[in-house]
C-alpha positions in Angstrom: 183.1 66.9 -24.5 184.1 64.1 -26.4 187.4 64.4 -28.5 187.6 61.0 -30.6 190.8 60.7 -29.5 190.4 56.9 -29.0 188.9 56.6 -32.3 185.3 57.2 -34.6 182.4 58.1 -32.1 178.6 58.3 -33.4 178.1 60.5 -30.4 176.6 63.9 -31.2 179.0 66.5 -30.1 177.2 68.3 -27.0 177.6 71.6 -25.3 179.4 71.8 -22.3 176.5 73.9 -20.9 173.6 71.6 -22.0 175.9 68.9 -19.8 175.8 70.9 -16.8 172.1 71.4 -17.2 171.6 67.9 -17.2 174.3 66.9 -14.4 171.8 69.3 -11.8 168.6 67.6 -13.1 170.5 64.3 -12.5 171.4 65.7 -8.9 168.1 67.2 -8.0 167.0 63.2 -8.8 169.0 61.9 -5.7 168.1 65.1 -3.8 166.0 64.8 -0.7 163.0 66.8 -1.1 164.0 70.7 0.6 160.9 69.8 3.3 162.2 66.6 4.2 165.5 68.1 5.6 164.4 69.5 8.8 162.8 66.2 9.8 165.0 64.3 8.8 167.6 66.0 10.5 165.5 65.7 13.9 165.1 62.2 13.1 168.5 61.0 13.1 169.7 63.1 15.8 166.5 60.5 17.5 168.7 57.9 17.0 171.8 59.0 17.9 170.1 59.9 21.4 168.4 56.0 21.6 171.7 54.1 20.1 173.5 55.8 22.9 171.1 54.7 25.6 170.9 51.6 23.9 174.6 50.8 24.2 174.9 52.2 28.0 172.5 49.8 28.7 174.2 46.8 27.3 177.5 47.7 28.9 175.6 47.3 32.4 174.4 43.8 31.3 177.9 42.9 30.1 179.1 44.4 33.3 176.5 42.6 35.6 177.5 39.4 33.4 181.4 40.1 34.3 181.0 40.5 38.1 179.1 37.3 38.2 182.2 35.6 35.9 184.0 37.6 39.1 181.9 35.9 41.7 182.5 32.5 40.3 186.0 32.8 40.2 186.0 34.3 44.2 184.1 31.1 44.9 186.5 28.9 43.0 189.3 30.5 44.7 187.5 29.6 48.5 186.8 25.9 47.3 190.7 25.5 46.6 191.9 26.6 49.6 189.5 24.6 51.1 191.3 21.2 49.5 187.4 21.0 47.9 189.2 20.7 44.3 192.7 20.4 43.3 195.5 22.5 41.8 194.8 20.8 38.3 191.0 21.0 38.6 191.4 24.5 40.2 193.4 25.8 37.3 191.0 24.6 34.3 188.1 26.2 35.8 189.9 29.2 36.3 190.9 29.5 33.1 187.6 29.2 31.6 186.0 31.2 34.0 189.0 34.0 32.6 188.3 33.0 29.2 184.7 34.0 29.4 185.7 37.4 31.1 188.3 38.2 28.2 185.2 37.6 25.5 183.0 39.8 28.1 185.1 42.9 28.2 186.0 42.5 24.4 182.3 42.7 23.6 181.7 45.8 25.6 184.6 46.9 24.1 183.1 46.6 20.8 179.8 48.1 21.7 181.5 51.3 23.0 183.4 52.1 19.6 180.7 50.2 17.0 177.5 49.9 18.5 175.9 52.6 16.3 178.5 52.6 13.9 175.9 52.6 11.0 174.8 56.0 11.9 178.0 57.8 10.3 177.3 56.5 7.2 174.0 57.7 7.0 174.6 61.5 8.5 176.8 61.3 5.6 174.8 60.5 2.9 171.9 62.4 3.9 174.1 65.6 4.4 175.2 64.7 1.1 171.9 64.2 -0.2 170.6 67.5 0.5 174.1 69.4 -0.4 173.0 67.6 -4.0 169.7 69.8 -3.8 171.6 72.8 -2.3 174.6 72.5 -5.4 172.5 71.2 -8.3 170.3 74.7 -7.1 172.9 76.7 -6.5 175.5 78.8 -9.3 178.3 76.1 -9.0 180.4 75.3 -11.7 180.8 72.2 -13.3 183.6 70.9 -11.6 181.9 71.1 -8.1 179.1 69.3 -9.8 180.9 66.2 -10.8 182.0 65.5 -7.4 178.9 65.6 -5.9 177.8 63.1 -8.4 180.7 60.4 -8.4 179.9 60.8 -4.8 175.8 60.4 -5.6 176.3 57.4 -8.0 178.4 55.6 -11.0 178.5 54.6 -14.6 177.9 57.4 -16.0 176.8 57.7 -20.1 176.1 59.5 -22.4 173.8 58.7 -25.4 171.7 60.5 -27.7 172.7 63.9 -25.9 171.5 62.2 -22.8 173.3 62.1 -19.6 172.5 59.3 -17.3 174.2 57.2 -14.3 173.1 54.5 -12.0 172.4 56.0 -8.0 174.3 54.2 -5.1 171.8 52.2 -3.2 170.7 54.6 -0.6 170.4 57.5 -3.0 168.0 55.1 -5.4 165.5 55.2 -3.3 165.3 59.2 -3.1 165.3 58.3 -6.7 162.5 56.1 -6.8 160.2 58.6 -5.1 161.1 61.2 -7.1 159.7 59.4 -10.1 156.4 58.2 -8.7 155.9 61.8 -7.5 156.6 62.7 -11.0 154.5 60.0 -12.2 151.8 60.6 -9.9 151.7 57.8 -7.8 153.2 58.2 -4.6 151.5 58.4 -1.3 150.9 61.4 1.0 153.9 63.5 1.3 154.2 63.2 5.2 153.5 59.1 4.4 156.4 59.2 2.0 158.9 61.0 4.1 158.6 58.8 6.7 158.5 55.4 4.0 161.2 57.1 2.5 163.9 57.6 6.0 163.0 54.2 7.5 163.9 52.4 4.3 166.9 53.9 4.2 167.9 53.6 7.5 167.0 49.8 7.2 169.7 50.0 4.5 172.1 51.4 6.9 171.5 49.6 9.7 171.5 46.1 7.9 174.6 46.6 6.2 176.3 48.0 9.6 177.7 51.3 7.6 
């Protein structure tokens, strides 16, 4: 409610309960379809399974990469003691040889605690995504409401009676096929839930959480 404490307003003065009527509609926007969830669920469990594989399988061809940096650096050490180099020619090639190793173990480093560190993110919003559908449903008070939807989106206005706000990026597109289902142009469900995850998860993925 609006209390013109910060001077004249040509707002309409609207109930509290019309608001809340309006704040689920605008959550049930952003809110993956209830027969989606399942899937979806299944889904990204899927990748959690492959981007572990995926990054087990990199830390072998990091490692197979180390013990060849290893190898090298045996080899260097028999050509020394062999007088085939010298101490100074010796030394620079072992310290690039350890130089190459450091930036070896720091990558699988890396892979171990980031490779699929875009998946968080997403488990996130899509649990929050479909909490949006299970609150904006459910006999939640207004309060609970709100946080969903700072959470769902931002700018939030009111005009004409009219509650509106803009969706974060990866809840637009739930958006977006909520409108042409309205509208009557979207494709076959199954089509769209698919359409619907994958551009999404591009969105995740690209941006790397």
């Amino acid at each position: 409610r609006c209390t013109k404490k910060l001077g004249p307003c040509s707002q309409k003065y609207v109930r509290q309960e019309e608001i809340e009527h309006q704040l689920r509609e605008q959550l049930l926007d952003v809110a993956i379809p209830q027969g989606w969830w399942k899937q979806w669920l299944v889904w990204i469990e899927r990748d959690k399974i492959n981007e572990t594989k995926l990054a087990s399988q990199r830390v072998v061809e990091v490692g197979e990469e180390m013990q060849e940096v290893d190898r090298k650096l045996n080899k260097l050490l028999d050509t020394y003691l062999d007088s085939v180099v010298d101490e100074e020619q010796y030394k620079a090639k072992k310290n690039e040889l350890f130089e190459q190793k450091l930036k070896l173990q720091e990558k699988i480093s890396k892979i171990q605690s980031g490779g699929s560190s875009w998946l968080e993110p997403f488990e996130e919003f899509l649990k929050s995504s479909i909490n949006c559908g299970k609150i904006a449903l459910g006999k939640n008070n207004l309060q609970e409401l709100r946080i969903l939807a700072r959470n769902a989106g931002s700018n939030f206005f009111l005009s004409d009676k009219r509650l509106s706000f803009d969706p974060n990026l990866d809840f637009d597109s739930v958006k977006s096929y909520r409108a042409s289902l309205r509208a009557g142009t979207s494709a076959h469900p199954i089509s769209e839930c698919v359409n619907v995850f994958e551009q999404i998860r591009t969105y995740f993925k690209g941006s790397g959480g």
